[in-house]
TORLOTOR-880625 format. One record per residue (C-alpha): residue in one letter; x, y, z. Coordinates in nm, 4 decimals. Layout:
BEGIN
+------+----------+----------+----------+
| pavo |       xx |       yy |       zz |
+------+----------+----------+----------+
|    A |        X |        Y |        Z |
...
+------+----------+----------+----------+
//
This chain:
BEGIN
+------+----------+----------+----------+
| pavo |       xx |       yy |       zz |
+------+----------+----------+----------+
|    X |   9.9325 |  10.0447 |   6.5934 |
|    X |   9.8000 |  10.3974 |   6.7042 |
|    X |   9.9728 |  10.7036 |   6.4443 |
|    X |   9.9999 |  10.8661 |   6.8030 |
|    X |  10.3031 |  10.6764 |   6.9121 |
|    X |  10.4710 |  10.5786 |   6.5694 |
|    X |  10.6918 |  10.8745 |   6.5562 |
|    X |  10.7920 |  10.8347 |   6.9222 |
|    X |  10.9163 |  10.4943 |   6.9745 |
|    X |  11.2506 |  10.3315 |   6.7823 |
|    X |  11.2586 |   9.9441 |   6.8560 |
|    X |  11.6195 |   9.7990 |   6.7221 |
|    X |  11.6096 |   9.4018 |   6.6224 |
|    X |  11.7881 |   9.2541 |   6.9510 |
|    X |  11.5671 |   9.0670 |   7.1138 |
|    X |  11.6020 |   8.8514 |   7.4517 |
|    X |  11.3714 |   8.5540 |   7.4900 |
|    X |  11.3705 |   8.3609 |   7.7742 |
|    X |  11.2150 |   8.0249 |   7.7573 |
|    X |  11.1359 |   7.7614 |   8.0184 |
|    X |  11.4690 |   7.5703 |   7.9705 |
|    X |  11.6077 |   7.9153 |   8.0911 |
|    X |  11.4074 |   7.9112 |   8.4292 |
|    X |  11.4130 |   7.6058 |   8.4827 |
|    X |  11.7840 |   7.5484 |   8.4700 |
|    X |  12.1331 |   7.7447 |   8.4225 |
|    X |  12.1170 |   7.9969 |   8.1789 |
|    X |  12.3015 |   7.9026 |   7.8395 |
|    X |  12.6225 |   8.0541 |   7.7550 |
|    X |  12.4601 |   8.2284 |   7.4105 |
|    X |  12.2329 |   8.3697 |   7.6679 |
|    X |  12.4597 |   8.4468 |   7.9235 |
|    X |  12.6354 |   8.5877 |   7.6169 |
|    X |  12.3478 |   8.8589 |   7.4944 |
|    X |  12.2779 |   8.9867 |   7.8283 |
|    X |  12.6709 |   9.0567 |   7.8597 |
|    X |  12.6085 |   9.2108 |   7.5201 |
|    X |  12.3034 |   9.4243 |   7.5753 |
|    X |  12.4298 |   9.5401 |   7.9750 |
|    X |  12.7258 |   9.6986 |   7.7421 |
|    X |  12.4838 |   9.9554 |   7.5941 |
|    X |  12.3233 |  10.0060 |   7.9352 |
|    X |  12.2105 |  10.1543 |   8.1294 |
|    X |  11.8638 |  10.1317 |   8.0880 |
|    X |  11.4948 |  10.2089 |   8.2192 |
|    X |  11.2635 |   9.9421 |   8.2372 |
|    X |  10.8856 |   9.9314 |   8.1148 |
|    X |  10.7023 |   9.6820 |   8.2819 |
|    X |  10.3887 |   9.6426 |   8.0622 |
|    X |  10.0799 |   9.3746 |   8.2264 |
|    X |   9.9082 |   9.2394 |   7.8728 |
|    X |   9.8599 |   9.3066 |   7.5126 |
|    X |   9.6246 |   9.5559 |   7.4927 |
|    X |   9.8693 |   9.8146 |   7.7279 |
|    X |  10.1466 |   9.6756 |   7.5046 |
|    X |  10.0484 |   9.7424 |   7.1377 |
|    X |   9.9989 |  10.0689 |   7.1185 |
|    X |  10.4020 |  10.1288 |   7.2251 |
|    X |  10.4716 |   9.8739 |   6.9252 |
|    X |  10.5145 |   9.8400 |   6.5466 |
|    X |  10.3449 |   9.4854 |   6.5243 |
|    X |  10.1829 |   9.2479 |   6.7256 |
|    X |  10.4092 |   8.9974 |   6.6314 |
|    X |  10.4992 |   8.7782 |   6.9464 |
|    X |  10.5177 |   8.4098 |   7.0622 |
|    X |  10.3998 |   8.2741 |   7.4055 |
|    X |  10.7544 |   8.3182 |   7.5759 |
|    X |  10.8619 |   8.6010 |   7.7746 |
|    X |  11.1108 |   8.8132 |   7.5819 |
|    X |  11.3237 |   9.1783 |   7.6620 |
|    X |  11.2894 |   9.4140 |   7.4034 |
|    X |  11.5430 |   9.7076 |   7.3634 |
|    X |  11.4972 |  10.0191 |   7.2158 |
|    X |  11.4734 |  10.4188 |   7.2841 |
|    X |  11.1807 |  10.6432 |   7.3409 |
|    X |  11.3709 |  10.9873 |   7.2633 |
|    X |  11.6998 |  10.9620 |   7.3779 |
|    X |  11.6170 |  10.7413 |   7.6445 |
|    X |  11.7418 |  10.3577 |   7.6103 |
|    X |  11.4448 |  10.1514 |   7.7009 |
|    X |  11.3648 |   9.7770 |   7.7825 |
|    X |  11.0275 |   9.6558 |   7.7039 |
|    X |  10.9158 |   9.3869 |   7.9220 |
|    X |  10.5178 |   9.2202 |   7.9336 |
|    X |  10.4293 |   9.0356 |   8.2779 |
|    X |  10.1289 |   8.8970 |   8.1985 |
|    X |   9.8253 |   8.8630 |   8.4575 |
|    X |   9.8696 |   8.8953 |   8.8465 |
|    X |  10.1015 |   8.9630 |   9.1084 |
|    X |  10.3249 |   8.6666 |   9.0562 |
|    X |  10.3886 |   8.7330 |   8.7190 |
|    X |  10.4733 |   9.0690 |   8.7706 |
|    X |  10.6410 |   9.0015 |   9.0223 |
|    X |  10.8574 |   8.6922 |   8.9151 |
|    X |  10.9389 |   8.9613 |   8.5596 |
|    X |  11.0373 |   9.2620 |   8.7265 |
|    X |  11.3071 |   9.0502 |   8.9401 |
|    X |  11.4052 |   8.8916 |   8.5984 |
|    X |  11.4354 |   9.2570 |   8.4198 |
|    X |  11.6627 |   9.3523 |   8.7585 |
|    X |  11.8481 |   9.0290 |   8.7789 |
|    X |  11.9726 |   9.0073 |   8.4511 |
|    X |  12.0257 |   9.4190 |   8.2727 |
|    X |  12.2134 |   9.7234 |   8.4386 |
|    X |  11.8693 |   9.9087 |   8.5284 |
|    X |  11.8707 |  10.2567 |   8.6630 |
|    X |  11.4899 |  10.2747 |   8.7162 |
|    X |  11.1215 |  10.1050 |   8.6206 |
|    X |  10.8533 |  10.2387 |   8.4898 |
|    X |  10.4820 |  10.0163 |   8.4844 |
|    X |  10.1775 |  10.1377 |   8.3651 |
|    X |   9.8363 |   9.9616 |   8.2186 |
|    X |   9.4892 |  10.0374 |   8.3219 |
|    X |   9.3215 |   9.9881 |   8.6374 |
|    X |   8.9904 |   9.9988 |   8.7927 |
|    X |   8.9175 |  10.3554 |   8.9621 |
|    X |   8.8028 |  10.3431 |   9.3810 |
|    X |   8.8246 |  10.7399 |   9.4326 |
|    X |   8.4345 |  10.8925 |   9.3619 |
|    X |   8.6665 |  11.2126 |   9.2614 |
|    X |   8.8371 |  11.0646 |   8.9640 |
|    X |   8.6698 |  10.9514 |   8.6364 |
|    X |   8.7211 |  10.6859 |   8.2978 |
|    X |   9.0457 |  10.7658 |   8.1096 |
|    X |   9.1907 |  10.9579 |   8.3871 |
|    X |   9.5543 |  10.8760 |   8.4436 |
|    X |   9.6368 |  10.8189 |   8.8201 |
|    X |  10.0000 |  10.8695 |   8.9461 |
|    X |   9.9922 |  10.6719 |   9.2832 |
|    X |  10.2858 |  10.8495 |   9.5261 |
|    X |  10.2409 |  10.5062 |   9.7287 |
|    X |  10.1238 |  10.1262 |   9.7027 |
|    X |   9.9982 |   9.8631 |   9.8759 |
|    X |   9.9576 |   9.4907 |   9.8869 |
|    X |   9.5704 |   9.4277 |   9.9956 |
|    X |   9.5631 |   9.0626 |   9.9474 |
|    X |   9.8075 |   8.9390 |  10.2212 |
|    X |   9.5387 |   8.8066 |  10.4887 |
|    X |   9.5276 |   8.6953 |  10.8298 |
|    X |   9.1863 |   8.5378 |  10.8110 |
|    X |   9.0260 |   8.5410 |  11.2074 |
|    X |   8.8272 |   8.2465 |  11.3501 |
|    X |   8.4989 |   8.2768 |  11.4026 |
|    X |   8.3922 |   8.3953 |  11.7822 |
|    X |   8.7286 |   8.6217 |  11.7978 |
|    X |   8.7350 |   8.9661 |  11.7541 |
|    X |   8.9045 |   9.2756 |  11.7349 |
|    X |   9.0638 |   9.2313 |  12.1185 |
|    X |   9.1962 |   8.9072 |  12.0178 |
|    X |   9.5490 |   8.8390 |  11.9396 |
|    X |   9.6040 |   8.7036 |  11.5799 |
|    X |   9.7622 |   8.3389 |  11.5470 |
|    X |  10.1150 |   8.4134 |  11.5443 |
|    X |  10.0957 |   8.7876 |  11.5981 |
|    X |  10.3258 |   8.7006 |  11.9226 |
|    X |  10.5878 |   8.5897 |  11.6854 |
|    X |  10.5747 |   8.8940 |  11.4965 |
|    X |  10.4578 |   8.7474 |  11.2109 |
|    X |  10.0924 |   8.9223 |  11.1872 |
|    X |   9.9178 |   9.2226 |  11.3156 |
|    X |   9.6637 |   9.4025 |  11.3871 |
|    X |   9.7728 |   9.7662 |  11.2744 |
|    X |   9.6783 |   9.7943 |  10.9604 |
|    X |   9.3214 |   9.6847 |  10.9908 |
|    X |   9.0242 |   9.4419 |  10.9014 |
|    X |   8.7233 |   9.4038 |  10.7041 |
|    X |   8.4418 |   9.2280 |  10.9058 |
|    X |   8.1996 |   9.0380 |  10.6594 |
|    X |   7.9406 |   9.0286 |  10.8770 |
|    X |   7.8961 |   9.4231 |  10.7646 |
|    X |   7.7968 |   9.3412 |  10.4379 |
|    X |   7.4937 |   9.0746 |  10.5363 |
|    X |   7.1561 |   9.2366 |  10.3208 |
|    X |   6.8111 |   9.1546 |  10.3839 |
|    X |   6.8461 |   9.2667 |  10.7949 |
|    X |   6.6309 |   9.5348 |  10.9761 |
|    X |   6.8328 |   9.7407 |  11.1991 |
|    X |   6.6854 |   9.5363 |  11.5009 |
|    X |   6.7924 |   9.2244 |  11.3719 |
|    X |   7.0933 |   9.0625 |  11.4971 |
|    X |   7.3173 |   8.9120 |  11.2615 |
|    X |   7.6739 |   8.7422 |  11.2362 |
|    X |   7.9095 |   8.5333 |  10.9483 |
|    X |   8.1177 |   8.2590 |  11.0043 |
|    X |   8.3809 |   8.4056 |  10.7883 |
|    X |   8.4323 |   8.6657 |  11.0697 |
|    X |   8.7348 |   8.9183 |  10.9688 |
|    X |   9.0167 |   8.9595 |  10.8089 |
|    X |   9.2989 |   9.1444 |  10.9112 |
|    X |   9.5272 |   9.3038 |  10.6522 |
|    X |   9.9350 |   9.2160 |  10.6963 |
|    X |  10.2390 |   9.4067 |  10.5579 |
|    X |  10.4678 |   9.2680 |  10.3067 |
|    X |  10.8137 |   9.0814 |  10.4699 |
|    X |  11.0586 |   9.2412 |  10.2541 |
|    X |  11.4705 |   9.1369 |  10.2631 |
|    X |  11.6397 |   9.4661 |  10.1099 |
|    X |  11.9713 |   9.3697 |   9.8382 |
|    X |  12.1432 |   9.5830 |  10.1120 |
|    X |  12.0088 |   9.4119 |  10.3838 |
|    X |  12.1498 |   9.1773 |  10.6562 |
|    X |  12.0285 |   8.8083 |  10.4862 |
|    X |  11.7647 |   8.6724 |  10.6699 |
|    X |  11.6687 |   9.0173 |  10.8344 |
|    X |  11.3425 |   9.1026 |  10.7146 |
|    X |  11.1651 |   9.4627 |  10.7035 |
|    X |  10.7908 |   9.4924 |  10.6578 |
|    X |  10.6353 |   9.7154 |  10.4213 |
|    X |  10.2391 |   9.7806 |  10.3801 |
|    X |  10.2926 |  10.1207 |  10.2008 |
|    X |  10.5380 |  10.1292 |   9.9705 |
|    X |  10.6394 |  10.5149 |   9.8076 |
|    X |  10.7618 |  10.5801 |   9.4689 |
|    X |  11.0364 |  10.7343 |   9.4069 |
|    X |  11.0285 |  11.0958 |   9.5106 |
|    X |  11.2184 |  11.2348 |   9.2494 |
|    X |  11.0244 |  11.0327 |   8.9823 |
|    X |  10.7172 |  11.1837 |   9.1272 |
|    X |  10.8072 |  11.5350 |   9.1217 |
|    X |  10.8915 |  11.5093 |   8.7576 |
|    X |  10.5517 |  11.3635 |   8.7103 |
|    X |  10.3644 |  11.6641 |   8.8050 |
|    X |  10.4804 |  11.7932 |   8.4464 |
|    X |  10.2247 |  11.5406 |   8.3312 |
|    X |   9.9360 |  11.6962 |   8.4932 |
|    X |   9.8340 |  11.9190 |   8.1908 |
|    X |   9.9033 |  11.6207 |   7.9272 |
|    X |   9.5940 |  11.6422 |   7.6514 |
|    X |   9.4247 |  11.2860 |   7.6814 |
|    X |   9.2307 |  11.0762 |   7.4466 |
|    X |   8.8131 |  11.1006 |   7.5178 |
|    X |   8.6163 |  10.9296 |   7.2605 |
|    X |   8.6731 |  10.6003 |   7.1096 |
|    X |   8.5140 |  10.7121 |   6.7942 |
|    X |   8.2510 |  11.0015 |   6.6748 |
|    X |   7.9749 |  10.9083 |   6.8516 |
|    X |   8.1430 |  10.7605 |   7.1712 |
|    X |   8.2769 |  10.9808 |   7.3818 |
|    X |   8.3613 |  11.0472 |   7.7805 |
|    X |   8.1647 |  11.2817 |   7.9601 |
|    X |   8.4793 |  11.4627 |   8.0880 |
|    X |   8.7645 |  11.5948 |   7.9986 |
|    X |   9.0623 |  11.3024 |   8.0426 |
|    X |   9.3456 |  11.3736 |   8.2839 |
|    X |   9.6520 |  11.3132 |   8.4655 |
|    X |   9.6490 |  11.3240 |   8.8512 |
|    X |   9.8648 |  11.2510 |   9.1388 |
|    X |   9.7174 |  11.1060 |   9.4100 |
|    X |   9.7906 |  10.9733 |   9.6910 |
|    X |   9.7684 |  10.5799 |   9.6931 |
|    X |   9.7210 |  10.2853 |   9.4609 |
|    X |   9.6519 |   9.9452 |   9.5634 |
|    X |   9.6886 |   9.5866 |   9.3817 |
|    X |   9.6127 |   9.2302 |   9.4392 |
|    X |   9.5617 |   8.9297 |   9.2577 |
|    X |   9.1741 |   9.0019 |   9.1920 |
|    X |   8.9853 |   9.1496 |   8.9395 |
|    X |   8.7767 |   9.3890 |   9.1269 |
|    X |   8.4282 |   9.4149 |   8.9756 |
|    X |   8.1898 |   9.4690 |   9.3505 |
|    X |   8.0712 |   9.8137 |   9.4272 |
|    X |   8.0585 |   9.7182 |   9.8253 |
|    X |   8.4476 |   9.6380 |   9.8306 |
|    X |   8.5146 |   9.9721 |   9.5976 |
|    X |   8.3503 |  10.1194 |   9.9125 |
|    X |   8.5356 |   9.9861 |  10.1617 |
|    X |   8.8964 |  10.0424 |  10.0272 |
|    X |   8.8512 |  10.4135 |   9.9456 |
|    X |   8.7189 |  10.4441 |  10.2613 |
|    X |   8.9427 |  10.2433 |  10.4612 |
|    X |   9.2909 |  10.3511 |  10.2704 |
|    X |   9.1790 |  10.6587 |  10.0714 |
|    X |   9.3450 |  10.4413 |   9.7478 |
|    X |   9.2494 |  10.5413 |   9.3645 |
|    X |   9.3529 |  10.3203 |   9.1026 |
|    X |   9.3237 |   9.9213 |   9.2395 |
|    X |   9.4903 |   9.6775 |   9.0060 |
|    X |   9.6364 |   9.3660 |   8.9697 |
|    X |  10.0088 |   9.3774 |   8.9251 |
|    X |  10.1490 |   9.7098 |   9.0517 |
|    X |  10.2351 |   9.6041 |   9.4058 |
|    X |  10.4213 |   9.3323 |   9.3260 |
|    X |  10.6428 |   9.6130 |   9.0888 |
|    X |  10.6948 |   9.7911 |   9.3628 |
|    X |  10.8398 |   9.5594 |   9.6319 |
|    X |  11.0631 |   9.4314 |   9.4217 |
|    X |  11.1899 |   9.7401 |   9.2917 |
|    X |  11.2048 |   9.8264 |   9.7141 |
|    X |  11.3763 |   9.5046 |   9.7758 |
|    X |  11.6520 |   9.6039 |   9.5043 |
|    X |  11.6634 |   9.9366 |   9.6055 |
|    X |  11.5923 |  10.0018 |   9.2295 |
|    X |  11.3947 |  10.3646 |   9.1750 |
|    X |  11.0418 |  10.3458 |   9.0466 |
|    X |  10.6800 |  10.4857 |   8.9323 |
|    X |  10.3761 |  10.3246 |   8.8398 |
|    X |  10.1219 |  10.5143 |   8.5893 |
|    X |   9.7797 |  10.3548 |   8.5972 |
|    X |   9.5001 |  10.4832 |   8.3592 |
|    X |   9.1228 |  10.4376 |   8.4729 |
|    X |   8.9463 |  10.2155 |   8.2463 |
|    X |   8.5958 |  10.1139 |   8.4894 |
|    X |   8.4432 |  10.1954 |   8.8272 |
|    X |   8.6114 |   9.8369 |   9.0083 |
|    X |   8.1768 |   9.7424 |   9.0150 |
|    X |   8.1139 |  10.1291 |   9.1268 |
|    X |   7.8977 |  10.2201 |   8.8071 |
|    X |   7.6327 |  10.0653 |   8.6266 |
|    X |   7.5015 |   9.7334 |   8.7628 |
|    X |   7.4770 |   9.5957 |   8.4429 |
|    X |   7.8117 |   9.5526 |   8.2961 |
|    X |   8.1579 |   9.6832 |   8.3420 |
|    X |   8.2749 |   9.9664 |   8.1782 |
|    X |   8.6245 |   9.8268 |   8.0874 |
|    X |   8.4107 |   9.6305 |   7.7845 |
|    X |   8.3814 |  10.0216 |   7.6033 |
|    X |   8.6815 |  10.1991 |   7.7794 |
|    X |   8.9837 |   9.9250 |   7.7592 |
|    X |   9.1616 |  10.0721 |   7.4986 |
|    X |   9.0923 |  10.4292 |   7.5129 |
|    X |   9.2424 |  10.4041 |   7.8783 |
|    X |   9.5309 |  10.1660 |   7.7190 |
|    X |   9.6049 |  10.4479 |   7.4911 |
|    X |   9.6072 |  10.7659 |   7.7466 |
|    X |   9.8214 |  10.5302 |   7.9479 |
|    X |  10.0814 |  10.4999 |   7.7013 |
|    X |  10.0404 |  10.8407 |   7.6122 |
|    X |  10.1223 |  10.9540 |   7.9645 |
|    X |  10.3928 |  10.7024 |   7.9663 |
|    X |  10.5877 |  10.8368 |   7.6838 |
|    X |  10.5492 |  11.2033 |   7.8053 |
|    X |  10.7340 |  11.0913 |   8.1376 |
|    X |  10.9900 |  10.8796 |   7.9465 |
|    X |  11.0874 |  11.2216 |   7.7313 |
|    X |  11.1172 |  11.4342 |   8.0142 |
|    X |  11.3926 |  11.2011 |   8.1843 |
|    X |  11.5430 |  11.1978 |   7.9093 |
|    X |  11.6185 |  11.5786 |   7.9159 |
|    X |  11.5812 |  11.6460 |   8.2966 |
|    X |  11.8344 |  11.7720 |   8.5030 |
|    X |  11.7882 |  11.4630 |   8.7762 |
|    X |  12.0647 |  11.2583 |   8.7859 |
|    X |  12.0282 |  10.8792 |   8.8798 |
|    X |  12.2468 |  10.7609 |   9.2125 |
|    X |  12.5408 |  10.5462 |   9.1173 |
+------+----------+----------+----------+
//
């Protein structure tokens, strides 16, 4: 546990775990029974945490089991639940719904690490996204269509073509510039999100490709932007600049570690997106879809394959961007708890 956060975090002995009996079928009554219990004390903000390594440094011990379990406590004066997702966007996804389904939850807060697309931004920087995207929801073209071509489906309204493609056949090597060249695996077109709001008419679906936090989170996070960060790992390792906390402009997530300078490339280029991770997203449409405000905090822990060819620098940088994360985190948490925004009813 890092001395940093020890004085800043109060964790009180109730505990929820859910176990597989628990998805799988109804939820017991002693169950049924704590949540009752805990939604009492409410409300509550939720931290949705990815793994371990983002996780310890907001904890006293490292002492879990393999299930999925709520933790309650405060950070200031602000009643918290703890929640880890594990790995991807289904996880995170299937969690945060969990987290809303079950507590009286007036907002969400995620944050981890993330690999860093934006040339402007360096390790242990800590990106605050004002929008995110899904970038792994394809409509894969057949070979010998193009651009002009309607998408299977795109009729129905199911797919489109206005958010864009990536053409493979861009990224051949070993060509001269007189050379033709093509790739059977043609393009692939990049589809919004269907999205059925709580408020919604059932079965009436929205789409949503960019998906904002909320605004009044946001402002609030532009406090942040002076926060003093972590930069060395020890007294010989340290980062070449000065750690800090930026807003920017977009974040994107899928369920891919990306680790391939080429693809870095493209997204910056093609959506102007910082931080890229694996979870976030999925956070954010469900805290759309339940109308449920939100902000993500991402700190920069590697280059997504941008830097050195021989290894990536999340093997050095994990925790130190782990820790600046959290620190961040906290800092946000403490300023809702004493900031004149009030939540909507």
């Amino acid at each position: 546990m890092r001395i940093v956060i020890v004085a800043s975090v109060i964790f009180h002995s109730l505990i929820l775990i859910l176990n597989a009996q628990h998805a799988n079928a109804a939820i017991s009554a002693e169950t049924r029974k704590l949540i009752h219990k805990a939604n009492r004390n409410g409300p509550y903000l939720g931290l949705v945490i990815p793994n371990f390594f983002e996780m310890n440094p907001l904890l006293n011990s490292a002492d879990y089991h393999s299930r999925r379990r709520f933790r309650f406590g405060a950070i200031g004066n602000k009643k918290v639940i703890l929640v880890m997702t594990g790995l991807g966007m289904i996880n995170a996804g299937i969690t945060t719904q969990l987290l809303l389904s079950f507590f009286h939850v007036e907002g969400v807060v995620h944050y981890g690490i993330a690999g860093n697309a934006n040339p402007s931004l360096h390790i242990g920087d800590v990106a605050i996204p004002q929008s995110w995207a899904h970038t792994a929801l394809w409509n894969w073209q057949r070979y010998g269509q193009g651009p002009e071509d309607e998408l299977a489906l795109e009729s129905n309204g199911d797919y489109t073509r206005e958010i864009g493609y990536i053409k493979i056949s861009n990224y051949t090597v070993n060509v001269t510039d007189s050379s033709t060249y093509d790739n059977l695996l043609n393009n692939i077109w990049y589809q919004p999100e269907e999205v059925f709001p709580v408020d919604g008419t059932p079965e009436d679906r929205d789409h949503a490709f960019w998906v904002p936090v909320d605004p009044q989170y946001y402002n609030i996070s532009k406090t942040l932007e002076g926060l003093e960060l972590k930069g060395c790992i020890n007294s010989t390792t340290c980062l070449t600049t000065t750690p800090k906390v930026v807003r920017v402009e977009r974040g994107t997530s899928a369920s891919i570690y990306l680790d391939n300078a080429a693809y870095r490339g493209f997204i910056y280029d093609k959506f102007s997106v910082s931080p890229v991770d694996m979870e976030s997203a999925a956070v954010a449409l469900v805290s759309l879809q339940q109308r449920v405000p939100f902000i993500i905090i991402r700190a920069l822990s590697d280059l997504a394959g941008g830097g050195s060819a021989e290894s990536n620098e999340a093997d050095i940088f994990i925790n130190l961007a782990a820790d600046n994360s959290v620190t961040a985190v906290l800092e946000f948490v403490k300023l809702l708890s004493t900031s004149s925004f009030q939540f909507p009813n």
